[in-house]
C-alpha positions as CSV (number, residue, x, y, z in Angstrom):
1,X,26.7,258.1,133.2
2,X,28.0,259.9,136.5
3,X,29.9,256.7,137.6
4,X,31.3,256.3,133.6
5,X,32.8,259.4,133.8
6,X,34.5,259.1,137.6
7,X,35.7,256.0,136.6
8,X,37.8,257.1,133.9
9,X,38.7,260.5,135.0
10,X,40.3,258.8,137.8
11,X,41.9,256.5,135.7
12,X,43.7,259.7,133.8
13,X,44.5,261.2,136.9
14,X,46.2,258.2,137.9
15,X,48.5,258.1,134.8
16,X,49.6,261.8,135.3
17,X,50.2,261.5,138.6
18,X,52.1,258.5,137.7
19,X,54.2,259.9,135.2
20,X,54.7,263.3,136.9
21,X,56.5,261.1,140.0
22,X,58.1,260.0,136.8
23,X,60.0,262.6,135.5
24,X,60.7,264.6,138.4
25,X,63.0,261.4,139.4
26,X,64.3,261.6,135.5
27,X,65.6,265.0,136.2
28,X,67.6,264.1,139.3
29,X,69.2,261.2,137.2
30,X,71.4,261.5,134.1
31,X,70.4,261.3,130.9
32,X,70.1,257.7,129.1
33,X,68.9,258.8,125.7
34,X,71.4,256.6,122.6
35,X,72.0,253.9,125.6
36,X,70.3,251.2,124.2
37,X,70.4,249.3,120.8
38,X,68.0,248.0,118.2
39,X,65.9,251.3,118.2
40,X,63.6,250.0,115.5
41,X,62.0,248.2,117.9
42,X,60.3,251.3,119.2
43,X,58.9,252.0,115.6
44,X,55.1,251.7,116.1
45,X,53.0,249.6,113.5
46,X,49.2,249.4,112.1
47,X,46.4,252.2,112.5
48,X,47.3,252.7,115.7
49,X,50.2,255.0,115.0
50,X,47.6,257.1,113.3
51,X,46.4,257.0,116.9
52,X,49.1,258.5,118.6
53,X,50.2,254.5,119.2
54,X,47.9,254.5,122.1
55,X,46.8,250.6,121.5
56,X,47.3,248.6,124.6
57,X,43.7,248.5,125.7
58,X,42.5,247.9,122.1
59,X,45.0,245.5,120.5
60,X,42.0,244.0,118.4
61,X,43.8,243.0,115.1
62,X,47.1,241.3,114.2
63,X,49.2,244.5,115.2
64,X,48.5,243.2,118.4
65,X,51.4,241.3,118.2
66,X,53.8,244.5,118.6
67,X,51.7,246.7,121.2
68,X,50.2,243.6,123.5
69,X,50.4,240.0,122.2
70,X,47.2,239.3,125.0
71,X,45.2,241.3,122.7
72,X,45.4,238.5,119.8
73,X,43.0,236.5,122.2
74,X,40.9,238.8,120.2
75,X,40.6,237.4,116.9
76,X,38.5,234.6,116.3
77,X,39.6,234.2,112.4
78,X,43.1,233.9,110.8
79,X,44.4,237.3,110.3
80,X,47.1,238.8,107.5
81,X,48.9,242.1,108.4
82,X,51.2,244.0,106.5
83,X,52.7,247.3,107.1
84,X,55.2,249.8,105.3
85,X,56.5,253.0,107.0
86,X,58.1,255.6,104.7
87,X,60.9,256.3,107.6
88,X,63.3,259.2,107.8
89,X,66.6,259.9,105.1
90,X,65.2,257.1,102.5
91,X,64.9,254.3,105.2
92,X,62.0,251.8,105.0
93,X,60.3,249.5,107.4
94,X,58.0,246.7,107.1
95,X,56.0,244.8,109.1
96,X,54.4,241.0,108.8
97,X,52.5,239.1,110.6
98,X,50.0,236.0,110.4
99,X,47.7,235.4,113.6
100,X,46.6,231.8,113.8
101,X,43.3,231.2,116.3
102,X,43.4,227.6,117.6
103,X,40.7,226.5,118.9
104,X,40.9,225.6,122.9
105,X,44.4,226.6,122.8
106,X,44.7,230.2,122.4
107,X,46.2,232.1,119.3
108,X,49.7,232.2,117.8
109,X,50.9,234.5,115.7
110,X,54.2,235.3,113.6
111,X,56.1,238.3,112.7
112,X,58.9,240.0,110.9
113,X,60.2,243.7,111.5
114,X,62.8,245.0,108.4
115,X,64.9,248.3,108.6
116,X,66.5,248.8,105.7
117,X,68.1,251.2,103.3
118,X,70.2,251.6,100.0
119,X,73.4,250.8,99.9
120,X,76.1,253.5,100.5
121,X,79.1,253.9,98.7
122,X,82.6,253.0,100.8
123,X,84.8,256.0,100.6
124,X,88.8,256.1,100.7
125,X,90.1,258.1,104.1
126,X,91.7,261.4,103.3
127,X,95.3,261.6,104.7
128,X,94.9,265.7,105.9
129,X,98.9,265.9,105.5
130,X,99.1,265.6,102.1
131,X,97.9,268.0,99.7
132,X,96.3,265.4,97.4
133,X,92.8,264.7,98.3
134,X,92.7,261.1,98.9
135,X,89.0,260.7,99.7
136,X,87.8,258.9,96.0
137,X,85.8,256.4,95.8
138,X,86.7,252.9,96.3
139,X,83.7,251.1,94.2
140,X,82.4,249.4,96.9
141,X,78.9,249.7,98.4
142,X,78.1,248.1,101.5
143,X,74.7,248.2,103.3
144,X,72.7,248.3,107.1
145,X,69.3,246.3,107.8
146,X,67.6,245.6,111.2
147,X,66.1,242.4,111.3
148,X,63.4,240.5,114.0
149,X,61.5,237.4,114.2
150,X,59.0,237.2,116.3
151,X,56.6,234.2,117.9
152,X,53.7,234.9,119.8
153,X,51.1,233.3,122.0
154,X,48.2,234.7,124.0
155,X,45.4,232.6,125.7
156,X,42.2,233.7,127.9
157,X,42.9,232.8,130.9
158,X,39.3,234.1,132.6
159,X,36.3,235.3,131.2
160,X,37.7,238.9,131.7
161,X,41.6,238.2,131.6
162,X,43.5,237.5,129.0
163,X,47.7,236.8,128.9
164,X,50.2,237.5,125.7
165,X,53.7,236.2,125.3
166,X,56.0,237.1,122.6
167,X,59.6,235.3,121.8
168,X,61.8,237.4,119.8
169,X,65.0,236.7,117.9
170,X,67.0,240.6,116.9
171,X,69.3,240.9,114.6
172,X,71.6,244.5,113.5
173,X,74.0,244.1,110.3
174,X,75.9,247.3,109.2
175,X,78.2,246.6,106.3
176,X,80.9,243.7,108.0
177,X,79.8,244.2,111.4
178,X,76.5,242.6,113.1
179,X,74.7,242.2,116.6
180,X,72.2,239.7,118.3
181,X,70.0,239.4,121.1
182,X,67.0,237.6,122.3
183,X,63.7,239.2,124.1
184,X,60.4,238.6,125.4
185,X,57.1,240.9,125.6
186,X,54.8,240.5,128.2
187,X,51.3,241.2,128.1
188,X,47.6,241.7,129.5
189,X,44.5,242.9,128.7
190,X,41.4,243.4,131.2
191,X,38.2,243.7,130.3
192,X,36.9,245.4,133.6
193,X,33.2,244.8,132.8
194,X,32.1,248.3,133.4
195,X,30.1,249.2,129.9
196,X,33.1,248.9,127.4
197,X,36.3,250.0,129.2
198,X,39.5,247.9,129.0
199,X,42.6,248.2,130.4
200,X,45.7,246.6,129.0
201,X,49.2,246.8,130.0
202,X,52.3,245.6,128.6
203,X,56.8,245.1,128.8
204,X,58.7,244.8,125.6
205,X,61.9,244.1,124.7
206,X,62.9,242.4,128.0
207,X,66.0,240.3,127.3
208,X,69.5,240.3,126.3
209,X,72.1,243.3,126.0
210,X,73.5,243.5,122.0
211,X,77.1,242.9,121.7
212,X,78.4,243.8,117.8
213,X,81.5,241.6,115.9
214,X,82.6,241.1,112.9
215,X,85.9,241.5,111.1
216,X,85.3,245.6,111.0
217,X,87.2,245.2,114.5
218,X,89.5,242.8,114.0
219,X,93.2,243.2,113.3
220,X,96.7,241.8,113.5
221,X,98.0,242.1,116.9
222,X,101.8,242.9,116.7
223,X,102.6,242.9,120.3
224,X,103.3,239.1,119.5
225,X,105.5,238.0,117.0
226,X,102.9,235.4,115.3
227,X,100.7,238.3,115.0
228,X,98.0,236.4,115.7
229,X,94.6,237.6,114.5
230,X,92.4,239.7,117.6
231,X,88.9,241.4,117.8
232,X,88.1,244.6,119.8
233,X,85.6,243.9,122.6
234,X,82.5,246.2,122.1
235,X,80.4,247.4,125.6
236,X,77.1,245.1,125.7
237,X,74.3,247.7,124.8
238,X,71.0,247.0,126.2
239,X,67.6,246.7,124.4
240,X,65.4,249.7,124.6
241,X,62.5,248.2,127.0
242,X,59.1,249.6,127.6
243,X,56.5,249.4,129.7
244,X,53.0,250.2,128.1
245,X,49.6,250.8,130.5
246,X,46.6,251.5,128.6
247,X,43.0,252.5,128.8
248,X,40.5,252.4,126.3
249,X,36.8,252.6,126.4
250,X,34.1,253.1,123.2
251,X,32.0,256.5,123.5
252,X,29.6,255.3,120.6
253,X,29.2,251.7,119.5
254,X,25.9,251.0,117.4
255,X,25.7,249.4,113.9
256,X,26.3,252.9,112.5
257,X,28.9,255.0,114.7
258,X,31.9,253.5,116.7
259,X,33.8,256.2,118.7
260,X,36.9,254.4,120.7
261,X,39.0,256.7,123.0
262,X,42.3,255.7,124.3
263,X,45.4,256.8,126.2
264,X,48.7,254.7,127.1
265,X,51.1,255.6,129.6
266,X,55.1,254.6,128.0
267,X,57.9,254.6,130.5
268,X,61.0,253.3,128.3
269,X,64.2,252.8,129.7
270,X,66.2,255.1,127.0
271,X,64.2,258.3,127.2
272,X,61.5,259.9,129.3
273,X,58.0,259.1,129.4
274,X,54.6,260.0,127.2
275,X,51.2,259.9,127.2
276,X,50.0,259.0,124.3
277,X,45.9,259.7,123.3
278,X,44.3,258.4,120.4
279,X,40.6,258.7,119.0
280,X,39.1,256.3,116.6
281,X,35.8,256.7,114.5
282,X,33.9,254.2,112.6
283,X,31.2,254.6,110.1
284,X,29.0,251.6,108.8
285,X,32.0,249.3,109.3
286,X,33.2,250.4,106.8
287,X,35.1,254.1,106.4
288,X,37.5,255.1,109.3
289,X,39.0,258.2,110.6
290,X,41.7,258.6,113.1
291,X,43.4,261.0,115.1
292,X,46.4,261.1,118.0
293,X,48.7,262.9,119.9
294,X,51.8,261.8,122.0
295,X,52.8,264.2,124.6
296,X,56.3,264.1,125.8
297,X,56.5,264.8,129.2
298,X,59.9,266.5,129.4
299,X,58.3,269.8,128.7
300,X,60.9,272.3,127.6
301,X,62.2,269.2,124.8
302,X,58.5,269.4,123.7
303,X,59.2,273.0,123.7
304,X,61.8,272.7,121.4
305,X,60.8,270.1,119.3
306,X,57.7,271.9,118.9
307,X,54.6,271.4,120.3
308,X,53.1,269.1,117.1
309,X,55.8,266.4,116.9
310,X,53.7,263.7,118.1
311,X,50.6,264.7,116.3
312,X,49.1,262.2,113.8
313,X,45.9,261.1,111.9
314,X,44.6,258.0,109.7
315,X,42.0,256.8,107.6
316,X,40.6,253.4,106.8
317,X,38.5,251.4,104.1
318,X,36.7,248.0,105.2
319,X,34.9,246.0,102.8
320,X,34.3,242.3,101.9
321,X,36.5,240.3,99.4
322,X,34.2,237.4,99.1
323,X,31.9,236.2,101.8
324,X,34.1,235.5,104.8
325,X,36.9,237.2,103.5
326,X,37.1,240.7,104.8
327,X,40.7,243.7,103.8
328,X,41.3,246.4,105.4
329,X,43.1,249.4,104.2
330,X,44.3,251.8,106.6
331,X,46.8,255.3,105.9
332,X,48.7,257.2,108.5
333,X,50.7,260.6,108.9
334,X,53.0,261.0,112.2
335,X,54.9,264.4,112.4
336,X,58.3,264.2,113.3
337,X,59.1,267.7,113.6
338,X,62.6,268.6,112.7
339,X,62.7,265.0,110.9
340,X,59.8,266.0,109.0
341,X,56.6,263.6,108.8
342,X,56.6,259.6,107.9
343,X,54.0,257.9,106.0
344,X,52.5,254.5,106.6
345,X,50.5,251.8,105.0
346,X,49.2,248.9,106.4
347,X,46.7,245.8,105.1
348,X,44.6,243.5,106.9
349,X,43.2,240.7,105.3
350,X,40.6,238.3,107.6
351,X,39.7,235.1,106.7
């Protein structure tokens, strides 16, 4: 029990040590926050946002496939997973994904991420030197959505060791103007062999810059006397990468009580670092309660944020469909602070 709690004690030290190096270099830098595109990559998915998205280590059901694609080596039946996230000013996300285990090949899995919204109404530009008020409406609606494809593989590659691989395919449209890129995640997870502890780590969103076009910025070029047709080059934008390192290990596992702790280390490339801890608690199999916290390391924007944006909780219902067919149900609140708090249900059906 002595060695148990060494072992991960030092494993938290480690983490703060790492991310206090971390932001001291931050603060010599400039800032890089609204550098990088595609930002609904970074919206977490599953119970584990009800954990504070600490889920590197754990990565035991289809979400996998968004925190740590190594983590599918997992599941050793075909998985369903949906998810809806009640986002900020009326915007919606959704999540899909079907995890295939093949035998003495490894796992594949497929999934789709959708932002997307209501259409908004196209409004005439007011001309400020006249007196007539030239700002009507037009009749036009136009609309944004956020789309990404995803393939995944993850195999055992030792007893202890397993690898993840994710392809993605991005995709931004906002109303005659769109983006693409192309990305890979990159994952493992550890099983260190000490009682239950694991250790998983993970890079996301590793690939291509996004570069928009469309015919919102093109126009007639009068500098030539065909007035030929040209397009306005946009700045490459980059995607908004992440390294993930987790730990997780279960406190209680017995057929009645499973108490999993975990914490994850994010260093993104867009915005300083957090720590994010999550607890998980599971009675019979079958009712579970969740709770997380993700601490922002830049202190005084904490500070001002206030000190519960970050803070979430779940719940979850297990039960059997028919035999070998299992669902779960699973609830989650994240407070936002000034954006107020975002609701999300997921579904996992096992067969």
């Amino acid at each position: 029990m002595k060695s148990k709690k060494i072992l991960i004690t030092v494993s938290l030290l480690v983490i703060l040590g790492l991310v206090g190096v971390s932001s001291s270099e931050a603060k010599i830098k400039f800032s890089k926050v609204g550098t990088t595109s595609a930002q609904f990559l970074k919206i977490g998915v599953g119970r584990a946002t009800g954990m504070g998205d600490a889920f590197t280590a754990i990565a035991d059901d289809a979400s996998a496939s968004y925190f740590n694609p190594a983590g599918l080596t997992q599941l050793s039946k075909r998985e369903f997973f949906v998810n809806h996230i009640d986002w900020i000013s009326d915007i919606n996300h959704e999540y899909f994904c079907v995890a295939l285990p093949i035998t003495n090949i490894g796992v594949l899995a497929l999934s789709v991420t959708a932002l997307t919204m209501g259409d908004m109404e196209k409004l005439t530009i007011d001309d400020p030197a006249t007196a007539i008020r030239e700002d009507d409406s037009s009749g036009l609606y136009f609309g944004a959505m956020d789309l990404a494809f995803a393939l995944s593989f993850a195999r055992q590659i030792t007893e202890k060791l397993a690898f993840g691989l994710t392809a993605k395919a991005i995709n931004q449209s906002l109303y005659n103007l769109s983006g693409s890129a192309a990305a890979l995640d990159f994952g493992l997870l550890y099983h260190t062999g000490f009682k239950s502890l694991r250790l998983g780590a993970a890079i996301t969103n590793f690939g291509t810059s996004m570069t928009y076009s469309g015919i919102g910025i093109q126009f007639q070029d009068t500098t030539f006397a065909l007035k030929p047709r040209a397009q306005y080059l946009t700045t490459p934008t980059p995607l908004p990468v992440t390294f993930r390192f987790g730990i997780a290990y279960d406190f209680l596992d017995d057929p009645i009580n499973k108490l999993t702790f975990a914490t994850d280390l994010l260093h993104p490339n867009d915005i300083n670092e957090t720590i994010n801890f999550g607890l998980e608690y599971t009675y019979r199999k079958v009712f579970l309660v969740r709770a997380g916290y993700i601490l922002n390391t830049d202190f005084e924007y904490a500070k001002a944020m206030k000190y519960q944006t970050g803070l979430s909780f779940g719940a979850g219902f297990m039960t059997n469909l028919t035999p070998g067919v299992s669902l779960r149900l699973d609830y989650c609140y994240r407070d936002m602070g000034w954006l107020k708090g975002s609701h999300r249900l997921g579904a996992v059906v096992q067969l």
